[in-house]
N, C-alpha and C positions, 0 to 999 in steps of 0.2 A: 582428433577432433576435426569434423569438417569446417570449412567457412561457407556452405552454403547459408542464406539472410534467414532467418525466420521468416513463416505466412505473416501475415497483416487481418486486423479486426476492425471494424469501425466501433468509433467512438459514439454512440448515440445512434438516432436516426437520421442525422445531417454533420454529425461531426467529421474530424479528419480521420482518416485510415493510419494504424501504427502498426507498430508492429505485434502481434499478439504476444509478446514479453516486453514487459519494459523493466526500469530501474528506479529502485527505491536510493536514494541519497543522503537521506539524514545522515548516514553513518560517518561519512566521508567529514563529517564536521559535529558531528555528536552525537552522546549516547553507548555510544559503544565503543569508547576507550581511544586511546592517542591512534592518529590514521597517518600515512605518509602520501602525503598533496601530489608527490611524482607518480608517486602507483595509483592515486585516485585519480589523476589529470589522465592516467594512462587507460585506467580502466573505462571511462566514460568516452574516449574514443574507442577502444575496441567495441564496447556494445555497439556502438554505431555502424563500423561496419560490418557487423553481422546481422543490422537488421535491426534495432532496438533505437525506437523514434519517441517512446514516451520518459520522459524522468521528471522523479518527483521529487518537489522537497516542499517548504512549511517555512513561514517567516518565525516559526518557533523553533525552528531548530539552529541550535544557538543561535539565537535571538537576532535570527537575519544573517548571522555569519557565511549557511549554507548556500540560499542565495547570491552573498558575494562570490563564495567558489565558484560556485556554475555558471554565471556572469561570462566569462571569458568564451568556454565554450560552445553557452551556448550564443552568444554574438558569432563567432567563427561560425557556426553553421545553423543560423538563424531557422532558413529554408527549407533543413534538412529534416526537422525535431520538433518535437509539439512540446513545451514547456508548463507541468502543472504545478503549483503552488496552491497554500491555503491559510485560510485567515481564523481567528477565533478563539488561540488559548495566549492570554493578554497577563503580561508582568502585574504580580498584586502590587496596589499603590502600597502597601505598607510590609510586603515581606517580600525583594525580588528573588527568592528561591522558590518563591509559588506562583503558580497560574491560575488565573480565573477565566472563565468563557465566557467572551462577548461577541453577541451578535446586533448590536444595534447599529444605526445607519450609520453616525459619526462617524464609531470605530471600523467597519467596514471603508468606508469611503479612504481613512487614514489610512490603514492596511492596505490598501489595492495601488496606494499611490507610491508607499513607501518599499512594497514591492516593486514595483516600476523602474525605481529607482536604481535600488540595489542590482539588479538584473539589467539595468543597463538595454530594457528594452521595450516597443510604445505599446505593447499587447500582448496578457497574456491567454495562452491558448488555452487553460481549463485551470479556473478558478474554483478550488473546494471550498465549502463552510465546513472545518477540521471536527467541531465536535458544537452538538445541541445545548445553546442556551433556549430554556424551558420555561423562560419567565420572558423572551422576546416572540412575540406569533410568529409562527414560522413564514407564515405569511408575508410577513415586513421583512424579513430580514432577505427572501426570495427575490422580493420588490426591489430592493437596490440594487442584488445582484443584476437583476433585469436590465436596471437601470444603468448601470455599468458597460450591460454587452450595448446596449440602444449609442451609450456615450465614446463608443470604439474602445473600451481599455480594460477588457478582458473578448472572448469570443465563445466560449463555452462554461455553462456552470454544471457545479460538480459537488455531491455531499460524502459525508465522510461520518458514518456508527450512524446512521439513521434507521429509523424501525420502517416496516411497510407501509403504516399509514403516514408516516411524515413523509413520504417518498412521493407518494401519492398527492397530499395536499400540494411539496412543494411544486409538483409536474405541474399541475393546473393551474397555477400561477405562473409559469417561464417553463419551457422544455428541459429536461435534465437529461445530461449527455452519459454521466458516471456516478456511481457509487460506489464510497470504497468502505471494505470492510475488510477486519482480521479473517480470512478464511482458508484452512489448510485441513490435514488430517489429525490433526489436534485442537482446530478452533471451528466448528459447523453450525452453530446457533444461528446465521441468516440463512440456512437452506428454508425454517421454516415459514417464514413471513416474506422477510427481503428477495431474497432470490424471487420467487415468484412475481411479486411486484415487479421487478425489474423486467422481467420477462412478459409484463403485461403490458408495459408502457415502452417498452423498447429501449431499456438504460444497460449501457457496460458496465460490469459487474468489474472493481479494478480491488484483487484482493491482496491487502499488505500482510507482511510476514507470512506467506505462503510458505517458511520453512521454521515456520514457529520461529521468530527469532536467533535460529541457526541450533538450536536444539533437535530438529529433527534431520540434521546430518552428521547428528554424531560430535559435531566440534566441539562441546561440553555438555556433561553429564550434572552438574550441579553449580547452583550461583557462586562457590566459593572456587569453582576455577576461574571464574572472570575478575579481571582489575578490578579496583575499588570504587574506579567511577563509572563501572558499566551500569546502565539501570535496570540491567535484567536484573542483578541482585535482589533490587525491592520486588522483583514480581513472583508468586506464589506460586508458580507452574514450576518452578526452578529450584525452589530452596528448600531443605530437611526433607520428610517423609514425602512428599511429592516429588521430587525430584526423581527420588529412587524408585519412587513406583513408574514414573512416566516415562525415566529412563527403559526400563523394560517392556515398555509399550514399541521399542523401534524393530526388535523381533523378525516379525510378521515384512517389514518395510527391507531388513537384511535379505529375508527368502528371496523378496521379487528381486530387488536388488540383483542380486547372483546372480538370477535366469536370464538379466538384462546384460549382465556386464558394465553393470552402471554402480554408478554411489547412491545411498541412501537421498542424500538432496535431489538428487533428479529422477526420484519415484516419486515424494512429496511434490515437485513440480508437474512431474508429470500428472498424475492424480489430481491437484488441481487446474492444469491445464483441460486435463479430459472432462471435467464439470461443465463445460460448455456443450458439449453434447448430449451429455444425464440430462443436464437441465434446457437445454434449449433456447441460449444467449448466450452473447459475445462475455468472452471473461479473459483479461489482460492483468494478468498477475506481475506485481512489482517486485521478485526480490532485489533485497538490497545488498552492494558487495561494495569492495575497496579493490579490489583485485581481477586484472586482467583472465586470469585464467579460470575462475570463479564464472565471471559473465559466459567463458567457451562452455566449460561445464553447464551453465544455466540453460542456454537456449541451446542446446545439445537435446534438453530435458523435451523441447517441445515439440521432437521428434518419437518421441516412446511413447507407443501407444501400448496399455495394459490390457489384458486379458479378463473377460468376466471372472474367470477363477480369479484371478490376482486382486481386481477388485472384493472380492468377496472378503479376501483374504483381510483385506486393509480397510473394510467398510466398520469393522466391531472399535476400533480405536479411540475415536473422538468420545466412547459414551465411557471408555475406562478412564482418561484424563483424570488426575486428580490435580484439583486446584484450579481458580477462576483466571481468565489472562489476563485480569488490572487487578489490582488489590481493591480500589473504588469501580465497582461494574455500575455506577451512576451514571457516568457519563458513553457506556458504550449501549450500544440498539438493542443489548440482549436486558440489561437492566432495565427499559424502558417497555419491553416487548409485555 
């Protein structure tokens, strides 16, 4: 693996420059089964110095937990790193093993402060709204975040499963820097709305599980090879007849693979790294890892550039998928589209 940095993207039309890979975190504290804090302390320095200036995590990911990990590192190199978090899937008052979505002023204002906190730092650099409450106008809910960048204590806003035309309303209210969405070669439903949006208004397209949740490198074939507290379990792309069909979908992703001298994960990277140029916008893909070596392989990825054959080869994928990527598509842009 070389250690030359990764290229760099901008974040919006005025945002900061990153690195065009960044790092997804939740894992490192939830979700995906017991993590080792030394491999994760270790892995989040090495992205760094290859080049990788965005990391993300969520005050819902154990429940503010994740944030405290990254507290430390990112205080050590405050300067260095653009720190996004996101507000909006809130503990049920009456069941805390469920979430609800809030987007109203209060609870935003709480959440931006109580990140602050936990992060141990006076501003954060790209604040998402994580998921659409549909009974708060998006309008209002835009208007604080406004209110926020005006007030110094966040400097960039950023959404998270929004459809085109929410994108759109919420641009004309406050500048949107990023949009994140599920997008890989098993999850494509914002190519036909969002993506373009974004491409009209000048937003960075920041897509999460860009390797389907680690399924499309091979690391498990079905949810009953994961621990019991992983949540891919509950998700339908993953378990019984699906599984085994979509497992067979990675085929096509071995051939290119081979020609590259690369792993399965870093044709899916690649692939969608190369949508930046299909489509015509900055796109800063977040996989997420625990592991130093993992991140060398990642942005390795953002050197491989595919071949229109290769592409072709890998373009039928997304439509054979079987199974939806939440069990509730209510809450994701393709539900709402």
């Amino acid at each position: 693996m070389t250690d030359s940095r990764i290229a760099t993207a901008r974040l919006g039309a005025t945002g900061p420059e990153v690195g065009v890979q960044g790092l997804g975190c939740m894992g490192m504290s939830f979700a995906y089964g017991p993590s080792d804090a030394d491999e994760s302390r270790a892995t989040l320095e090495r992205a760094l110095e290859l080049g990788v200036t965005l990391y993300d995590t969520a005050d819902a990911y154990g429940a503010g937990e994740n944030e405290k990990f990254l507290s430390p590192f990112f205080r050590a190199h405050r300067d260095e790193l653009v720190i996004a978090t996101k507000f909006a899937l809130a503990i049920h008052p009456e069941d805390p093993t469920r979430r609800i979505i809030r987007n109203d002023a209060p609870y935003i204002r709480q959440c931006v402060e109580a990140s602050l906190k936990r992060l141990d730092v006076d501003v954060i650099d790209l604040y998402y709204m994580h998921r659409r409450d549909v009974n708060v106008p998006l309008e209002e809910t835009v208007g604080v975040m406004a209110e926020l960048v005006r007030e110094g204590k966040i400097k960039q806003l950023g959404l998270s499963e929004v459809t085109g035309d929410e994108l759109r309303t919420a641009h004309a209210v406050h500048p949107i820097a990023a949009v994140q969405s599920e997008w890989s070669l098993f999850s494509r439903d914002i190519e036909a709305k969002v993506v373009p949006a974004a491409r009209e208004l000048g937003v960075t397209l920041v897509p999460y599980s860009p390797l389907g949740r680690g399924f499309l490198t091979g690391s498990f074939a079905k949810a009953e090879d994961l621990t019991a507290d992983d949540f891919r379990r509950q998700q339908p792309r993953y378990t019984g007849e699906n599984a085994a069909a979509n497992a067979a979908l990675l085929d096509p992703i071995r051939t290119v693979a081979e020609a590259h001298g690369a792993t399965l994960g870093q044709i899916a990277l690649a692939w969608v790294q190369q949508r930046a140029s299909v489509h015509g916008l900055p796109i800063v893909p977040i996989p997420g890892t625990r592991k130093p070596s993992r991140v060398e392989e990642n942005t390795a990825a953002t050197r491989i550039v595919l071949t229109e054959e290769e592409l072709a080869l890998l373009e039928p994928i997304a439509s054979k998928v079987a199974g939806d990527r939440y069990a509730d598509m209510r809450f994701a842009s393709a539900g709402r589209e």
